[in-house]
TIMAR-387748 format. One record per residue (C-alpha): residue in three letters; y negated, x negated, z. Coordinates in steps of 0.1 Angstrom, whole numbers. Each point is the difference from the previous one (the first is absolute). Example, Ala and Ser with C-alpha at 12.3 -4.5 7.8 and 13.67 -1.06 7.14 Angstrom:
<pts>
ala	45	-123	78
ser	-34	-14	-7
</pts>
This chain:
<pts>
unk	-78	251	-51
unk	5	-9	-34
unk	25	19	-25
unk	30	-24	3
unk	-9	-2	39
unk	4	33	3
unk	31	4	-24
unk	21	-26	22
unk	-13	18	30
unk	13	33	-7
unk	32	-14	-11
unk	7	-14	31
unk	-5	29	17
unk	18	21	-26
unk	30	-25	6
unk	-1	-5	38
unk	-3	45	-1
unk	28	4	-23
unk	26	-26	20
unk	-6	13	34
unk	-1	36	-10
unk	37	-2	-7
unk	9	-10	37
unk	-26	21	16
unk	21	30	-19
unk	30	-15	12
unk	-11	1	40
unk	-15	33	0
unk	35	13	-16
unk	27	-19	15
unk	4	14	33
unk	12	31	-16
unk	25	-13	-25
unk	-5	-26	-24
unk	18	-32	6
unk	-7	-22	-32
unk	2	-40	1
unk	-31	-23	2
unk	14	-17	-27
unk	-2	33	-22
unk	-33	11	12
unk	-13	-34	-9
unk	14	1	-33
unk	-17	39	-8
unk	-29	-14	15
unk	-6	-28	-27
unk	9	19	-24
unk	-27	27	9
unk	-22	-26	0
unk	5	-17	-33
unk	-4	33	-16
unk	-30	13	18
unk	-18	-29	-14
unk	20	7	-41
unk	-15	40	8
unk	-36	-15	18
unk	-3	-24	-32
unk	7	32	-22
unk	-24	26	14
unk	-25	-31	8
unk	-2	6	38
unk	-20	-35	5
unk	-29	0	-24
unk	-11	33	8
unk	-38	3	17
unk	16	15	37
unk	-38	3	13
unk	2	33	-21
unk	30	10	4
unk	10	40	-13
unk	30	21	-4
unk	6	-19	-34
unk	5	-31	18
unk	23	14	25
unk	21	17	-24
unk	8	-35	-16
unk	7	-13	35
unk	23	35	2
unk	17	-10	-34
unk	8	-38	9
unk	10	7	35
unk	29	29	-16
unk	12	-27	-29
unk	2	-25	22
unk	22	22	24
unk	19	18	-24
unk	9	-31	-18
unk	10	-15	37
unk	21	31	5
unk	17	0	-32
unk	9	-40	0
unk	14	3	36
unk	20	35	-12
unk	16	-27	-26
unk	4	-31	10
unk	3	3	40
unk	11	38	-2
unk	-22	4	27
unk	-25	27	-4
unk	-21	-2	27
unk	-17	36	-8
unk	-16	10	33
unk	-7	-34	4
unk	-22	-3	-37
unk	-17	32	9
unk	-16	-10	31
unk	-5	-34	-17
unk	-14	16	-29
unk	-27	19	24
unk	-9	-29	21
unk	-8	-19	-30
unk	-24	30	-11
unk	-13	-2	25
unk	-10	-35	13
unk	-4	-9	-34
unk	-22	29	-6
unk	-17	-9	32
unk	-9	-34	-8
unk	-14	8	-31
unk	-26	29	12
unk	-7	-23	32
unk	-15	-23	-24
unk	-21	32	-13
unk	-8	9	34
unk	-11	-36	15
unk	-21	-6	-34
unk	-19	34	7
unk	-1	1	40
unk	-4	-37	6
unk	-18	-18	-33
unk	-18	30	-6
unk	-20	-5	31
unk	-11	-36	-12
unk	-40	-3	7
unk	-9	-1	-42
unk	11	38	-3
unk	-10	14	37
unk	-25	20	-15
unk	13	24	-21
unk	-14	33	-10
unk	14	34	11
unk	7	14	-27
unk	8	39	-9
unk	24	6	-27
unk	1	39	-16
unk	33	6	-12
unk	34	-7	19
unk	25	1	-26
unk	12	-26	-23
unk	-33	-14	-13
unk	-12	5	40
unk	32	-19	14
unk	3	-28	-25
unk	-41	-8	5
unk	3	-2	39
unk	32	-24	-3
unk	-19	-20	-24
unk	-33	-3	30
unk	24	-5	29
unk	15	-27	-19
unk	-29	-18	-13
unk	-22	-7	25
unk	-26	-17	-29
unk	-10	32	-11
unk	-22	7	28
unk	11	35	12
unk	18	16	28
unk	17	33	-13
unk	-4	23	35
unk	1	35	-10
unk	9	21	-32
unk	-10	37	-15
unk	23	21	-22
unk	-7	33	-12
unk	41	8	4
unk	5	18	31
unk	37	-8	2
unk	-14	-38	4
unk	-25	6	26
unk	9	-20	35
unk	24	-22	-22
unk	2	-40	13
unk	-1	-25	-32
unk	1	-35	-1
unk	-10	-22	31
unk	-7	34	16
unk	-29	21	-18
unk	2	30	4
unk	-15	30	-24
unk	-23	16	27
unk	-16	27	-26
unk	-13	12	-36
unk	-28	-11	-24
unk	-18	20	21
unk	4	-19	36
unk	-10	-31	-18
unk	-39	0	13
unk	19	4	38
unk	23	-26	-6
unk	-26	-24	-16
unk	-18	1	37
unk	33	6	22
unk	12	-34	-10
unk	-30	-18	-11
unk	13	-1	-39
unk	-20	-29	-20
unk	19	7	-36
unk	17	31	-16
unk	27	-7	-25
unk	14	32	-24
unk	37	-10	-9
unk	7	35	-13
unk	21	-8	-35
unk	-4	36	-12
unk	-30	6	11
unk	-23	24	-23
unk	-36	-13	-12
unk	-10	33	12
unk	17	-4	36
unk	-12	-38	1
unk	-36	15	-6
unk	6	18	31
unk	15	-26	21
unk	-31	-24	-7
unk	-23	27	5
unk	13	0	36
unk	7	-35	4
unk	-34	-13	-17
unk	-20	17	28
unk	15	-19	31
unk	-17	-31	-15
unk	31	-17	-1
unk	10	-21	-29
unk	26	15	-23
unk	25	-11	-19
unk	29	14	-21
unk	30	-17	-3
unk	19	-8	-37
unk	18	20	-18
unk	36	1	15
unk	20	0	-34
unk	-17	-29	-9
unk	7	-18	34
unk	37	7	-8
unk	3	-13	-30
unk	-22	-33	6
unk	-29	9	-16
unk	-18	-2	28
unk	-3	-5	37
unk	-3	21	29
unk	-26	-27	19
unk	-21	6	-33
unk	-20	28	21
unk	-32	6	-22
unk	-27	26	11
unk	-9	35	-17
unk	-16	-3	-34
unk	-20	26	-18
unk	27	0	-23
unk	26	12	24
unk	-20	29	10
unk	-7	13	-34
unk	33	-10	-20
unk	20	28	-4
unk	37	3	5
unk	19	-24	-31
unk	12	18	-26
unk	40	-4	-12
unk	1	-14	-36
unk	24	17	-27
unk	15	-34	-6
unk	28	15	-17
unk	-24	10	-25
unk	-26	-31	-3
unk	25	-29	3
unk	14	1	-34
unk	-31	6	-13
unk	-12	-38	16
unk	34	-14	5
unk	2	-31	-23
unk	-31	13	-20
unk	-31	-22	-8
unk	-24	13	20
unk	-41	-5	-10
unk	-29	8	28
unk	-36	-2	-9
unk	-24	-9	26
unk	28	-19	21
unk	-13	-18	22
unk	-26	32	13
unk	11	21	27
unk	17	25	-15
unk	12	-25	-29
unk	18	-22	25
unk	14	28	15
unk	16	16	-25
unk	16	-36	-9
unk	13	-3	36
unk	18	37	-4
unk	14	-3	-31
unk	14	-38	7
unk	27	24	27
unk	15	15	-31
unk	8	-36	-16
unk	-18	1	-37
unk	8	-29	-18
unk	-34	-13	-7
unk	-37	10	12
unk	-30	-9	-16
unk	-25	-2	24
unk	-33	5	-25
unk	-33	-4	11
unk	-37	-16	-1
unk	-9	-17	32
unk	26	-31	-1
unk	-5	-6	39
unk	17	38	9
unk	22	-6	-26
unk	12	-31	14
unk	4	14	33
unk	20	27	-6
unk	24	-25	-22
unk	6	-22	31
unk	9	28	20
unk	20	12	-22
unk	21	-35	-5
unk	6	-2	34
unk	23	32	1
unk	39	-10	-5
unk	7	22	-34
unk	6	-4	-35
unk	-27	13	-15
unk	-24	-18	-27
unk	-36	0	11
unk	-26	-10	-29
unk	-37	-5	8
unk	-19	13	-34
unk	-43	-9	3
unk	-11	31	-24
unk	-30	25	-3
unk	7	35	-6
unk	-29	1	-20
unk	12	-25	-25
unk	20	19	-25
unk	16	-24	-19
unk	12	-18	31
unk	13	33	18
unk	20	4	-37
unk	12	-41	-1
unk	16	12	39
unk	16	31	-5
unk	19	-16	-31
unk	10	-35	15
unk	13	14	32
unk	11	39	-12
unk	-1	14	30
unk	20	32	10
unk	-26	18	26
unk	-36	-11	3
unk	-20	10	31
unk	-39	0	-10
unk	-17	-7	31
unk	-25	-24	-13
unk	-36	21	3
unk	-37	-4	13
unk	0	22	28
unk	-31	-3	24
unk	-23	30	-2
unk	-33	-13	8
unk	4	-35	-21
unk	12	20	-32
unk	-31	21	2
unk	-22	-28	-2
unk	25	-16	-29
unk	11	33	-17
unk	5	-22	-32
unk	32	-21	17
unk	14	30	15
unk	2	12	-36
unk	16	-30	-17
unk	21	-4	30
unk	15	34	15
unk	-3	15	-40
unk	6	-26	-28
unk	22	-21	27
unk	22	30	4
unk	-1	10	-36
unk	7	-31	-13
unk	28	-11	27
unk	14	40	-6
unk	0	-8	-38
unk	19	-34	0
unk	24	14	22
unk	13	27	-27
unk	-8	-24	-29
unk	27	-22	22
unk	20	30	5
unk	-3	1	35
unk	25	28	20
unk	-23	9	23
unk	-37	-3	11
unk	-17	5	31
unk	-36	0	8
unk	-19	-3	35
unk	-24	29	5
unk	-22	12	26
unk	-15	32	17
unk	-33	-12	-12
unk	11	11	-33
unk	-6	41	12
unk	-33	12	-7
unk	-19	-33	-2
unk	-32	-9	12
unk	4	-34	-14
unk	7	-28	-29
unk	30	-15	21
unk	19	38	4
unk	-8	8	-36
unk	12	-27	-18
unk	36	6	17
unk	-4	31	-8
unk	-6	-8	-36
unk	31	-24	7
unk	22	25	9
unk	-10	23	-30
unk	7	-32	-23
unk	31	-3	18
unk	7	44	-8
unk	-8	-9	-34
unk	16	-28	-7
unk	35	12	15
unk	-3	33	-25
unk	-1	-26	-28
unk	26	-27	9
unk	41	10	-8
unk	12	-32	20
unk	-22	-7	31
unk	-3	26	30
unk	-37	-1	13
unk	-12	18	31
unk	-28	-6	32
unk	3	1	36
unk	-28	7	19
unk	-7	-3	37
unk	-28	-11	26
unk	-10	-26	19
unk	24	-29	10
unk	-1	-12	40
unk	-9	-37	-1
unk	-7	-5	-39
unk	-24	-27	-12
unk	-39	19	0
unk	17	24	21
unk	-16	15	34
unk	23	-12	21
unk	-9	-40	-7
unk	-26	5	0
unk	-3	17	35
unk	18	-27	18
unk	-23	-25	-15
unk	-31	22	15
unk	18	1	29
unk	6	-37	4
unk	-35	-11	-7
unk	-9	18	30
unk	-10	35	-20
unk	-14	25	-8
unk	24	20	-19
unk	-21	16	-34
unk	13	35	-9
unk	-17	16	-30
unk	2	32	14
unk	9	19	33
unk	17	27	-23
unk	19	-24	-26
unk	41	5	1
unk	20	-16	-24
unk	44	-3	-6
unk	17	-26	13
unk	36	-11	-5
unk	19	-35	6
unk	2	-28	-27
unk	40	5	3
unk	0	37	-2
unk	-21	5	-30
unk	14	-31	-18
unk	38	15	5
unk	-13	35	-10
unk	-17	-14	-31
unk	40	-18	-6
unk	13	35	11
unk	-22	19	-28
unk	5	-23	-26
unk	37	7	2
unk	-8	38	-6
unk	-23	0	-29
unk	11	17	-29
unk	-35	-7	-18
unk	-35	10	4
unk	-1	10	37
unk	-25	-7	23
unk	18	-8	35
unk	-19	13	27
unk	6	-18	35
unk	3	24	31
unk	-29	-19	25
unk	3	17	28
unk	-32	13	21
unk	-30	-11	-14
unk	-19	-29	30
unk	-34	-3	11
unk	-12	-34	-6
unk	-19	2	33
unk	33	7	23
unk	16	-26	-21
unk	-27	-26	15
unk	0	13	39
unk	39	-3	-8
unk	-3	-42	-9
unk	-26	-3	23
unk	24	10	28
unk	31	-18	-12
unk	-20	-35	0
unk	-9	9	34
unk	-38	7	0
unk	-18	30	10
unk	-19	20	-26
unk	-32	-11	22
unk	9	-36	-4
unk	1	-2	-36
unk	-17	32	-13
unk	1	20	-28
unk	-29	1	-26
unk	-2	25	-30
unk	-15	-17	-33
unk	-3	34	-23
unk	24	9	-28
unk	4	-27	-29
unk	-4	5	-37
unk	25	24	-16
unk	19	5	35
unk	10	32	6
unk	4	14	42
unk	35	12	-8
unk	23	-10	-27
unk	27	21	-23
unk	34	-4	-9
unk	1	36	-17
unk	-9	32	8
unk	30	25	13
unk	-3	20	-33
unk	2	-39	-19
unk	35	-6	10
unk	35	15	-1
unk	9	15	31
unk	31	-19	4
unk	3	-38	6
unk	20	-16	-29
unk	13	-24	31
unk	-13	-4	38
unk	-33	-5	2
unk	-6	1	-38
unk	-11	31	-21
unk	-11	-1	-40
unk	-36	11	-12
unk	-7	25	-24
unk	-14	-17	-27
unk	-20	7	-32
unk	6	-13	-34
unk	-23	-23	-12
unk	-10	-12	-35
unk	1	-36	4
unk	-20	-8	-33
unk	-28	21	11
unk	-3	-13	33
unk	0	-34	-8
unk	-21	5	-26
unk	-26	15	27
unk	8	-28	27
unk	-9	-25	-33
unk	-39	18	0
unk	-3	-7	35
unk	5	-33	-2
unk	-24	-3	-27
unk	-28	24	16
unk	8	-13	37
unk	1	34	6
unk	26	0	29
unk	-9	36	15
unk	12	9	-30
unk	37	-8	5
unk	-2	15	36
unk	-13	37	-14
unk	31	-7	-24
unk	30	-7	23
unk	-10	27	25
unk	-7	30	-35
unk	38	-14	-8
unk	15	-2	33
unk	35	21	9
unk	-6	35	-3
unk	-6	18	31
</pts>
């Protein structure tokens, strides 16, 4: 049945309902004392009609989807059923001065509820009757863990669409005072996270889905943990604000990703205090179209700047972040800029054409073992491309100026975590000497899912068939989410008052070896099936990183999940002075033995 089909058909039934409904009132209340002509009745009955269809047509009764019909649909039938009879009531009150009261009121409630009844017999014939058709016989039983909003609104969604390939039977919350309760199509919660394993094999359960809005990382860690060893796929369902508000859809079940289980709980934004810092500003972010880069543009594009510069090298990453970017429905002024940090006079021309307000620096070399066998690049790129991006920024009188750090900048074994530690000191320096620009550094760990990151390239590993290489059995390392270090580094730029190094709260440090068993598992393979292999501890890797030492940081967090380091001052011309004779000796140990002598003191 197509949509005008469909629309004539339930107006004839709304018509042929609303006309009888009158003189089916009328016969169930005359023998005990109404008397009122047929020629009235007729009259209140047209009239009833004519406006049903005015109030239908206003709270758009026919183009509704019935087959998934909800309480928002039956309040509309509610509010065009009461016009339509108050209006009735009130014309026959003044032009036939008949009011017909007991008579509106059970016409009023028969309309409710054959109206009503017509519509949600659609619902029911489309579930009971089409949803048996031989395509979508075989569904999966499905187990749903959570039974309240998220829960409710994800078992609606598989009852009603068949296409989705699963059955919901039974569900699990951890709230007592829901236990034994009967949601949609009749699943019932039968039990806890921890009955899940019993209810897996009770009812034969091929798929689990999570539809737990507010659930915790922590808890969902848990809840997979049991789910993951019943060998049943699991899924987790979106999240249920973004359902709401369109964003998303609730069919868009995906399963558990590694970064579910180690994100960490999303961290509130002062917004009061960044947006008119960004708010119709001219934005600049080196290294755009990176990982962190593009990030950073996607965060601060919420709080409307007027213009964003989106600098970087590689003209491919550049141009992908640009055509995301013009796809979103705003007003803001994206501008692709092909530089080099490491070209000075360019990095000058930039800042002065385009005078931005804030520059984010996240343009930097940043793979350990590759920088150790070109030490040289790391210099010109993490050093002299900070210094001289730093430098054009105050000679453009740039408010504020915020570089990307790392944790590989503590105590370095390496050329990649000295030279940002160098960068930061430049960055120290430089601030102490500029009147106009505000510079500072954030530092943090490893980003889940970044390009040269594990996690890539784990997967691929894993879908060649394996083996997973791990340096070392004993190797942990930070992690954090692209989002929630890219709104932190927003967050911390919008407290600096100059100099500070930002330190990012990481959480608990994660062995690189659970991390694998963890993707192994969540692609559905046994540890046996692709294997683990160790390959031995790269040059200038260390087993565990540092973001500072307790005695390196103030106690108190300047905001959640950020805390300031203790830092030392540095004489700038001295120290690049010395990073100068390394570059002419190639002594690169050198410049390690430096950064860690003039690290924060303990």
């Amino acid at each position: 049945m197509n949509s005008q089909q469909r629309y004539l058909f339930l107006l004839v039934i709304d018509s042929i309902i609303v006309t009888i409904s009158i003189f089916i009132g009328y016969y169930l209340l005359s023998p005990f004392y109404m008397n009122y002509s047929f020629e009235k009745l007729l009259i209140a009955s047209l009239i009833l009609l004519v406006s049903h269809h005015v109030f239908a047509y206003i709270f758009n009764l026919y183009h509704r989807a019935w087959e998934y019909a909800s309480v928002r649909e039956l309040m509309a039938i509610f509010k065009a059923v009461s016009s339509s009879i108050i209006f009735t009531y009130i014309f026959n009150y003044i032009f036939l001065q008949t009011s017909f009261t007991r008579l509106m009121i059970i016409t009023w409630m028969m309309h409710l509820l054959l109206i009503g009844g017509s519509r949600l017999s659609w619902r029911v014939f489309r579930t009971r009757v089409v949803g048996k058709d031989s395509k979508i016989r075989d569904l999966k039983s499905t187990l749903v863990v959570g039974a309240g909003r998220g829960g409710s609104l994800l078992i609606r969604q598989l009852l009603d669409t068949p296409a989705m390939g699963m059955k919901p039977v039974v569900a699990v919350d951890d709230d007592k005072a829901k236990q034994r309760l009967e949601l949609n199509g009749g699943v019932r919660v039968e039990g806890t996270r921890e009955d899940i394993g019993h209810l897996v094999n009770k009812y034969d359960i091929r798929k689990i889905v999570i539809a737990i809005p507010s659930l915790s990382k922590h808890k969902l860690n848990d809840i997979y943990e049991i789910a993951i060893h019943t060998d049943v796929e699991v899924l987790i369902m979106p999240n249920i604000d973004d359902v709401l508000a369109g964003k998303l859809e609730v069919s868009q079940l995906k399963k558990v990703e590694v970064e579910d289980l180690l994100g960490r709980e999303t961290v509130e934004l002062d917004v009061g205090e960044i947006s008119p810092q960004i708010k119709g500003k001219t934005v600049l972010v080196t290294g755009a179209g990176g990982s962190i880069g593009s990030e950073i543009v996607r965060q601060i594009t919420k709080f409307e700047p007027s213009k964003v510069v989106l600098l970087g090298h590689g003209e491919n990453s550049i141009y992908t972040i640009l055509e995301e970017m013009a796809l979103l429905d705003n007003t803001v002024e994206y501008t692709p800029v092909i530089a080099d940090v490491q070209d000075r006079h360019r990095m000058f021309h930039i800042m002065e054409t385009y005078q931005p307000h804030i520059v984010y620096h996240a343009a930097a070399h940043k793979h350990v073992p590759l920088m150790e066998a070109n030490p040289s690049e790391s210099v010109k790129n993490n050093i002299y491309g900070t210094k001289n991006t730093a430098e054009a920024a105050i000679h453009a009188k740039v408010l504020k100026f915020v570089m990307i750090s790392t944790d590989k900048a503590v105590n370095p074994p390496n050329v990649m975590g000295a030279t940002k530690r160098v960068a930061e000191m430049i960055i120290q320096g430089l601030d102490k000497k500029s009147s106009d620009t505000t510079l500072v550094a954030v530092r943090f760990g490893n980003v889940l899912g970044s390009r040269g990151s594990v996690i890539p390239k784990f997967r691929k590993q894993i879908e060649a068939g394996g083996p997973i290489t791990v340096t070392d059995e004993k190797m942990t390392r930070f992690f954090m989410t692209i989002p929630e270090a890219s709104r932190l580094v927003i967050q911390a730029g919008a407290l600096a008052r100059g100099g500070e190094i930002f330190v990012l709260d990481m959480g608990e440090p994660v062995k690189i070896v659970d991390l694998a068993k963890n993707m192994i598992r969540l692609s559905g393979y046994t540890e046996e099936e692709i294997g683990i292999q160790f390959s031995g501890i790269r040059p200038g890797e260390k087993l565990y990183e540092e973001l500072l030492n307790k005695d390196e940081i103030h106690s108190e967090q300047v905001f959640e999940k950020i805390y300031l380091g203790k830092a030392k001052e540095v004489d700038l011309t001295t120290l690049l002075d010395f990073v100068e004779r390394v570059i002419q000796t190639g002594d690169y140990k050198a410049l390690i033995k430096l950064v860690n002598k003039k690290s924060e003191s303990r």
